[in-house]
C-alpha positions in Angstrom: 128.5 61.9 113.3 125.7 60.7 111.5 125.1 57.3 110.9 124.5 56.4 107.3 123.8 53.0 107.2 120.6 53.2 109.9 118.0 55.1 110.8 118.6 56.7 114.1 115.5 56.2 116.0 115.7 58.2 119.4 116.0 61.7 117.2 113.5 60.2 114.7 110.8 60.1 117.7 111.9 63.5 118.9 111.3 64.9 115.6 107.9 63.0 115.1 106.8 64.1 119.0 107.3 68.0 117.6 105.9 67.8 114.5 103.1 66.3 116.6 102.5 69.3 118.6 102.6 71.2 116.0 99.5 69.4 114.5 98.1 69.6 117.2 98.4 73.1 117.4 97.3 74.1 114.2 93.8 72.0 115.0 93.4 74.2 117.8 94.4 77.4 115.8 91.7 76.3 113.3 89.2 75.3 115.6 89.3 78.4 117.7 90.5 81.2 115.3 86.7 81.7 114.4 85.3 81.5 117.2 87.9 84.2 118.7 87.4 86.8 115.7 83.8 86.4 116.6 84.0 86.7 120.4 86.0 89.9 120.3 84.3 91.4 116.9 86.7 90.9 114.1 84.9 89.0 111.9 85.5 91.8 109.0 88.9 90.9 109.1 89.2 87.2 108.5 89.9 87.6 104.6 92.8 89.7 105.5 93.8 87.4 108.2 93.8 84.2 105.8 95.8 86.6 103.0 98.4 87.5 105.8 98.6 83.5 107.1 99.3 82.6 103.1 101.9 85.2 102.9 103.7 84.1 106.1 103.1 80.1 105.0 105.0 80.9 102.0 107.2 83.3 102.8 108.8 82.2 105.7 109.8 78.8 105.5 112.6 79.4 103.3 113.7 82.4 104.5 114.4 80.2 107.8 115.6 77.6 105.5 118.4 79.9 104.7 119.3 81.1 108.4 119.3 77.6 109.1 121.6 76.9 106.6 123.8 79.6 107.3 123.8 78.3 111.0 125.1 75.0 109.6 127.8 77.0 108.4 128.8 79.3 110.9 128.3 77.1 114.4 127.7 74.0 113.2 124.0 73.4 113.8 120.6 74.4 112.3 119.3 74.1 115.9 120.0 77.9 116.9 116.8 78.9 114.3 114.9 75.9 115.7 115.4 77.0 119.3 114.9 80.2 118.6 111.3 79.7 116.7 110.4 76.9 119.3 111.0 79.7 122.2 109.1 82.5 120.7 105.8 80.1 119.6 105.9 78.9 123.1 105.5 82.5 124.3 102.8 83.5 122.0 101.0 80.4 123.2 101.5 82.0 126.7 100.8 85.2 125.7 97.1 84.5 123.6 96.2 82.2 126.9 96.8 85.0 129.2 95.1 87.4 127.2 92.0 85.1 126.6 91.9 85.0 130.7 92.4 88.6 131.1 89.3 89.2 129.0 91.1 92.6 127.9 89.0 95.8 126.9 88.0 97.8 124.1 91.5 98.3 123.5 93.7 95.7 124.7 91.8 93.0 122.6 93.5 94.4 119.8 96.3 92.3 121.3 94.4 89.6 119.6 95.1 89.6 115.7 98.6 90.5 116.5 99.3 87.4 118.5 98.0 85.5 116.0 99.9 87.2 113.1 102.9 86.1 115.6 102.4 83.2 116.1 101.6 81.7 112.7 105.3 83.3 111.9 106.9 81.9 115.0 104.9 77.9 114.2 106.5 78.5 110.6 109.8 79.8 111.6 110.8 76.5 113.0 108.6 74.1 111.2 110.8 73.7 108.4 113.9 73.7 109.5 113.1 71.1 112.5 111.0 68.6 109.7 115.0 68.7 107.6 116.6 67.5 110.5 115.3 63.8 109.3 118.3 63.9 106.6 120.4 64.0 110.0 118.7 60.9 111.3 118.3 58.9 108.3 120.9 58.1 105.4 118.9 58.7 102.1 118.0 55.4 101.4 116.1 55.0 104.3 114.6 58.2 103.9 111.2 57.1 102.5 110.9 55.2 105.8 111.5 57.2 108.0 108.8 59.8 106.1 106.5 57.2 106.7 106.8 56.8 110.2 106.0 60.5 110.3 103.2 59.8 107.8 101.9 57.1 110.2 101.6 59.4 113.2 100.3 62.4 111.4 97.6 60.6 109.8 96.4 58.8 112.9 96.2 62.7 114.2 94.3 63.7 111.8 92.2 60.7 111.8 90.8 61.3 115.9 90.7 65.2 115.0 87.1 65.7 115.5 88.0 63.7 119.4 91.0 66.4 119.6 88.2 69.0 118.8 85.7 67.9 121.4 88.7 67.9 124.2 90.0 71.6 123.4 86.0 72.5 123.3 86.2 71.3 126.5 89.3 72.5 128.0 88.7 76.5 126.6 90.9 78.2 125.2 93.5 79.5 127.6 94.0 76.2 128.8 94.4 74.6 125.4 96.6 77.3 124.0 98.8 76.9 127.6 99.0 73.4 126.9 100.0 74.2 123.5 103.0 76.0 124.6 104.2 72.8 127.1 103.6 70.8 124.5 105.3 72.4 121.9 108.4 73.9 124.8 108.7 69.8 125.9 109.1 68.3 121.7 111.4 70.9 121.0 113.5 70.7 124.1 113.6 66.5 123.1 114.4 67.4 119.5 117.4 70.1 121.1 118.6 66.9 123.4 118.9 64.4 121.3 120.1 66.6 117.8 122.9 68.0 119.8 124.9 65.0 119.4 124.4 65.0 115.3 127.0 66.5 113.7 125.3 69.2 111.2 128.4 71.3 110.0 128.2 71.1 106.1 132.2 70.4 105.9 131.5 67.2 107.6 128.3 66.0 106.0 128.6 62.7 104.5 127.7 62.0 101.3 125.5 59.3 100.8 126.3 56.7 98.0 124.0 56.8 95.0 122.4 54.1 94.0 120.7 53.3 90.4 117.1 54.4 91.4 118.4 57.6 93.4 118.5 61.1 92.3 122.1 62.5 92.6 122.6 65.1 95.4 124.8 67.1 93.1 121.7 68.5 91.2 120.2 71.8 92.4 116.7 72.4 91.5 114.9 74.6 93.4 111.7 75.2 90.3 111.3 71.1 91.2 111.2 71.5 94.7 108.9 74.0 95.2 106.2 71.5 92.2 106.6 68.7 94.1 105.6 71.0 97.4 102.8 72.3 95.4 102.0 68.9 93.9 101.4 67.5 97.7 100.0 70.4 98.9 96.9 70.6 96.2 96.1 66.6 97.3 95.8 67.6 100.4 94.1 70.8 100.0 91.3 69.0 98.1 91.4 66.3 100.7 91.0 68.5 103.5 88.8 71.4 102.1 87.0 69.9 99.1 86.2 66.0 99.9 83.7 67.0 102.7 81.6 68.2 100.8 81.2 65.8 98.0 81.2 63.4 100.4 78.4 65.0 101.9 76.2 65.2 98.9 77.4 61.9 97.6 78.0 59.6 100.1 75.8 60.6 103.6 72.4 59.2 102.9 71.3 60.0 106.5 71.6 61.2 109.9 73.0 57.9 111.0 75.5 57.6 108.4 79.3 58.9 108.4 79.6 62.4 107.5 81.9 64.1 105.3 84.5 64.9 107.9 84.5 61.3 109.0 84.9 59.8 105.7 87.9 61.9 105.5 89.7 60.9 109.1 88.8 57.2 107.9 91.0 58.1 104.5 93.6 59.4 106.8 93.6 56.8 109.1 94.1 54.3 106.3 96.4 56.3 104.7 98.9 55.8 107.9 97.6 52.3 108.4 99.5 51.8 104.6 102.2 54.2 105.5 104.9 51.9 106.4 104.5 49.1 103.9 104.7 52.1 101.0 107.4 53.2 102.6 109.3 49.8 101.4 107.5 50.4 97.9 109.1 53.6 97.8 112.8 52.3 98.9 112.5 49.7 96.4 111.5 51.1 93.4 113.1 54.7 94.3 111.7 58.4 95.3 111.6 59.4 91.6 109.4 56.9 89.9 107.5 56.6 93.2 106.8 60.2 92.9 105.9 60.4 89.3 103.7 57.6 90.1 101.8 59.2 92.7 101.6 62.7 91.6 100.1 61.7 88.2 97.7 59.0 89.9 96.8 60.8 93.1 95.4 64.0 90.6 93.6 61.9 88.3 91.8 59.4 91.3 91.4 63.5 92.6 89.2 64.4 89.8 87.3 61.4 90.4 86.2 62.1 93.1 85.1 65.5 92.6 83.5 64.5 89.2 82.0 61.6 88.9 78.5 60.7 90.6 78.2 56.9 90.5 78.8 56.0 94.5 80.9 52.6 93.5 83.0 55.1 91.4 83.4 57.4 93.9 84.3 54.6 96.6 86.9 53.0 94.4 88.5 56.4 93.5 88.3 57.5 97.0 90.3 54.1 98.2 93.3 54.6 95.3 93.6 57.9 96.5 94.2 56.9 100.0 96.8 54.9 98.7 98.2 56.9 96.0 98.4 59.9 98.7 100.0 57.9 100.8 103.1 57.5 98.5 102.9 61.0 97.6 103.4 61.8 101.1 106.0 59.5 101.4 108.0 60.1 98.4 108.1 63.4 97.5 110.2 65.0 100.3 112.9 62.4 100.0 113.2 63.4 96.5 112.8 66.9 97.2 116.1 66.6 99.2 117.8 64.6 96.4 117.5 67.7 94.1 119.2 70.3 97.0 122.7 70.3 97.4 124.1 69.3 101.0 125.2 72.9 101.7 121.2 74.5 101.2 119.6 71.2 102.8 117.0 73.5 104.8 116.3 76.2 102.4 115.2 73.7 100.0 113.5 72.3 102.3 111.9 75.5 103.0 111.4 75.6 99.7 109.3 72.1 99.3 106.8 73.7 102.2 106.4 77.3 100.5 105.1 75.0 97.6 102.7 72.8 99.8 101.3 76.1 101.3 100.1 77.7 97.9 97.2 76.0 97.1 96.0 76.1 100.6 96.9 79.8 101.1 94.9 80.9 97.6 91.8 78.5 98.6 91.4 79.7 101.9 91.8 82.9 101.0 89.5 82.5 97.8 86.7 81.1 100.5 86.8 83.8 102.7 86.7 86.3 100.3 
């Protein structure tokens, strides 16, 4: 059964070492998906392959939200979709690595975009449903600390990606995209192991008590999910696509100094530096008002930073919204699950990722129009 007064630690750090690898994996894809569409002439189709990414971003987390809740339901376990989305990413890894060694021909290479297509469905297949398994682990109290130990490792990720850049450079791309599939096979076979022994049949689900600064679990409101996904996912869309630039022409005053993409892993390193401490913020004062607090002052520090042109200005905006992302990050999910009732727990988490994929999907796709 799951414990509800603790967080369970040895399935928390199963989940955190897959949702590792799967960072991990998408700075590879990112890193080497140009490069690839160059190498074997499909550069004319990289607008229609960042429309079809955002359409399987979007689409498919909660339609594996609802298997996985159906699962729940019928045997007991969301695992089955996990497993199933684990297996088939781990052979399109295989697959694109064997391909990319074969060096295939005029017609074989068209292998190529259909991999990928496959395997941006298979990463998102299981994505979701493997990131709700921390209501399993965690009673909701404590859930704004445990998103904060995931916080803290995904930000120190990000933080060393251009060093995670220079070692896939250097291993190639079969290798890395072999490596990929160990890596991502090994998390998910922890994650299996040590969320076997949770019980996840929605009969037996215990509900959590409600405290004063909680939302109540009774409430289903799937419009709010999907905001708050959005909400999180245009931060870090500006943080990641927009900030590099305008730190660039703002900040970089030579070739010695930090450039854009450094100033952002510094943000991100920070940001899971701070994780932890907001983490108690956020169980103290609640996921709603943490969340209102942070979507509202991560937008405005946001603008800030895109607008104004003073360098102290852009500094002290550029440090609140390290912070204030940081308890975005932390609090929005927890809330998110607060609004879903415990027999669609996945879908709506599903839900909250289709939301953080929008404004990523329609600026990418905006870019390489």
């Amino acid at each position: 059964m799951k414990n509800t007064k603790s967080i369970n630690y040895p399935q928390l750090a199963s989940l955190v070492g897959l949702y590792a690898s799967v960072i991990i994996g998408w700075i590879a894809y990112y890193n080497y998906q140009p490069k690839l569409l160059l190498n074997f002439g499909f550069v004319q189709f990289t607008f229609a392959l960042f429309v079809a990414q955002g359409l399987i971003m979007v689409i498919t987390p909660p339609i594996a939200g609802k298997i996985g809740d159906r699962f729940r339901q019928t045997s007991g376990h969301r695992l089955p979709v996990i497993t199933a989305g684990i297996s088939f990413a781990a052979m399109v890894f295989m697959a694109v690595a064997f391909t990319l060694m074969a060096n295939p021909g005029e017609i074989l290479k068209w292998l190529l975009p259909v991999l990928i297509i496959l395997w941006l469905f298979s990463m998102s297949i299981f994505t979701s449903p493997a990131i709700s398994t921390i209501e399993l682990f965690a009673p909701s109290a404590k859930l704004p600390t445990a998103m904060a130990i995931i916080t803290l490792v995904s930000g120190l990720i990000y933080a060393i990606e251009p060093i995670i850049v220079d070692l896939i450079d250097y291993l190639g791309a079969p290798i890395t995209f072999i490596g990929g599939g160990v890596a991502v096979s090994v998390s998910g076979y922890f994650l299996r192991k040590t969320s076997a022994v949770v019980d996840d049949k929605v009969e037996n689900v215990e509900v959590p008590v409600i405290t004063q600064q909680d939302e109540s679990n009774s409430e289903i409101d799937f419009p709010f999910v999907i905001m708050l996904g959005i909400a999180f996912g245009i931060a870090s869309t500006v943080l990641f696509n927009k900030f590099p630039d305008r730190f660039e022409a703002v900040l970089v005053s030579g070739p010695d100094s930090f450039n854009g993409n450094q100033i952002v892993s510094m943000i991100l390193a920070f940001s899971a530096v701070v994780s932890i401490p907001i983490g108690n913020v956020v169980e103290k004062f609640g996921a709603n008002k943490s969340s209102q607090v942070g979507i509202v002052g991560v937008l405005i520090v946001m603008f800030g930073v895109l607008l104004v042109d003073n360098v102290v200005g852009i500094i002290i905006c550029t440090f609140l919204f390290s912070i204030l992302y940081t308890l975005v990050s932390v609090s929005t999910l927890p809330l998110a699950l607060s609004k879903v009732d415990f027999k669609r727990k996945v879908f709506g988490v599903g839900l909250f990722f289709a939301g953080f994929e929008i404004p990523n999907g329609i600026l990418e796709a905006i870019m390489h129009y």
